[in-house]
C-alpha positions in Angstrom: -60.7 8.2 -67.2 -57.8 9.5 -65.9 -54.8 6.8 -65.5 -53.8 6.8 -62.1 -50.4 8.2 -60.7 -47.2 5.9 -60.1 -45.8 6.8 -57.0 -42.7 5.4 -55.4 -42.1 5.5 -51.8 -38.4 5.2 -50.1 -38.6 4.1 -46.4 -37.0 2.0 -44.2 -40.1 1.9 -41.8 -42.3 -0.6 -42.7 -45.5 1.4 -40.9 -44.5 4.8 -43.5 -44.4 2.7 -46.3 -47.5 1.0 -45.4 -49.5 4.2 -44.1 -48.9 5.7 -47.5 -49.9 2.8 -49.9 -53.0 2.4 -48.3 -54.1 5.8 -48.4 -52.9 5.9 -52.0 -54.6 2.7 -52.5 -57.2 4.0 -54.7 -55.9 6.8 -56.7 -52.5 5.6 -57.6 -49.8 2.3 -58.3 -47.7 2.4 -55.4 -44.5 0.7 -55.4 -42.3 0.9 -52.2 -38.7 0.6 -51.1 -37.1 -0.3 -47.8 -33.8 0.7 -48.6 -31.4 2.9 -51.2 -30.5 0.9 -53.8 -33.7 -0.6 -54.3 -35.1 2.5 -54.7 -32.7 3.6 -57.0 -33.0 -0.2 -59.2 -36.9 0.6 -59.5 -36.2 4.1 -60.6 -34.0 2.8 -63.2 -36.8 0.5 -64.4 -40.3 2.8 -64.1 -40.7 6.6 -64.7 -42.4 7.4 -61.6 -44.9 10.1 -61.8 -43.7 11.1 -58.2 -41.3 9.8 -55.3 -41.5 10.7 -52.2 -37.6 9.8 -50.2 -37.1 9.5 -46.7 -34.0 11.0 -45.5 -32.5 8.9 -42.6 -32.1 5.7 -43.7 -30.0 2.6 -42.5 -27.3 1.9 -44.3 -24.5 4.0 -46.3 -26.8 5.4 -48.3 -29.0 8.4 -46.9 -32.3 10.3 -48.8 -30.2 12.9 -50.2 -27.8 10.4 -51.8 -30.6 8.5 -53.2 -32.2 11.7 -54.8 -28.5 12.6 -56.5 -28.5 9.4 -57.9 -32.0 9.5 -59.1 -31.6 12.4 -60.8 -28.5 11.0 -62.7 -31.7 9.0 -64.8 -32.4 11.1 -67.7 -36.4 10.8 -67.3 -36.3 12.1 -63.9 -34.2 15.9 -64.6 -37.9 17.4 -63.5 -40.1 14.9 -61.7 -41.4 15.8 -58.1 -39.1 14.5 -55.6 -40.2 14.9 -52.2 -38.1 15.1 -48.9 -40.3 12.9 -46.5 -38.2 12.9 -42.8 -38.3 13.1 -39.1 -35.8 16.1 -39.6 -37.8 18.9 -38.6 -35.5 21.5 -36.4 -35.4 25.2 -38.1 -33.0 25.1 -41.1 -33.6 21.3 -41.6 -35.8 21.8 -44.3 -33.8 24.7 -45.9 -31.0 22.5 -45.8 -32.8 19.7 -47.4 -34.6 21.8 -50.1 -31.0 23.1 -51.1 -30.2 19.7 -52.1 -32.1 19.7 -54.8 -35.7 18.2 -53.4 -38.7 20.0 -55.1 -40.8 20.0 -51.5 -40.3 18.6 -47.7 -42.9 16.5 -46.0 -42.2 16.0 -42.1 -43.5 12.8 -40.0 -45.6 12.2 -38.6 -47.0 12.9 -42.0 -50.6 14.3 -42.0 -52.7 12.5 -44.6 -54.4 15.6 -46.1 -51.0 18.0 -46.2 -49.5 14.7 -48.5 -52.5 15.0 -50.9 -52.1 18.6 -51.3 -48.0 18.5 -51.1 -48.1 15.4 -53.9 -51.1 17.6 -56.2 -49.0 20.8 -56.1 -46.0 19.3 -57.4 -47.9 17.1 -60.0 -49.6 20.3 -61.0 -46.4 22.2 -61.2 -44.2 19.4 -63.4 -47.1 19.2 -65.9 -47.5 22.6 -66.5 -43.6 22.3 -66.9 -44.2 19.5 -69.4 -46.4 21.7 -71.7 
């Protein structure tokens, strides 16, 4: 049996966090964060096999800030990190990619374009791994 996937989800609205742990509930141990430096703490403290950031948050920390200091932790140089935002004009996602993000999600999030966003970059980092 497969172990199941440790996902952690950056979000300061409470419904995004939610909407994702539950349909995630089954296949994977979903931990959530409301704001930056939480985020950032439990990144410190699990190697998460993905994490999926939101971009606008409250506070002086945004998404992108989050994802540089993430990166800083040695085990996550090559881990999927997803861009998960409302900013969805043309060039946003460009823009956000260029910040280092390995993919871009945009809400409202579709349920089945997650599974397939989340699979294609798990697929990708372990072939990487090999």
């Amino acid at each position: 049996m497969d172990e199941k996937m440790k996902l952690l989800i950056l979000d300061d609205d409470e419904i995004s966090r939610f909407y994702i742990s539950y349909v995630y509930k089954n296949t994977a141990i979903v931990d959530t964060a409301e704001d930056a430096e939480s985020a950032i703490f439990k990144a410190s403290q699990i190697v998460y096999d993905i994490v999926i950031l939101d971009i606008g948050l409250k506070g002086e920390l945004n998404g992108i800030d989050v994802l540089k200091e993430i990166r800083k932790l040695s085990e996550y140089d090559r881990i999927p990190i997803i861009a998960f935002t409302a900013f969805a004009l043309t060039g946003d996602k460009e823009k956000i990619l260029s910040e280092g993000f390995d993919d871009y999600i945009a809400k409202p999030i579709i349920k089945e374009d997650l599974f397939a966003m989340v699979d294609k970059n798990l697929l990708k980092y372990k072939e990487m791994k090999q």
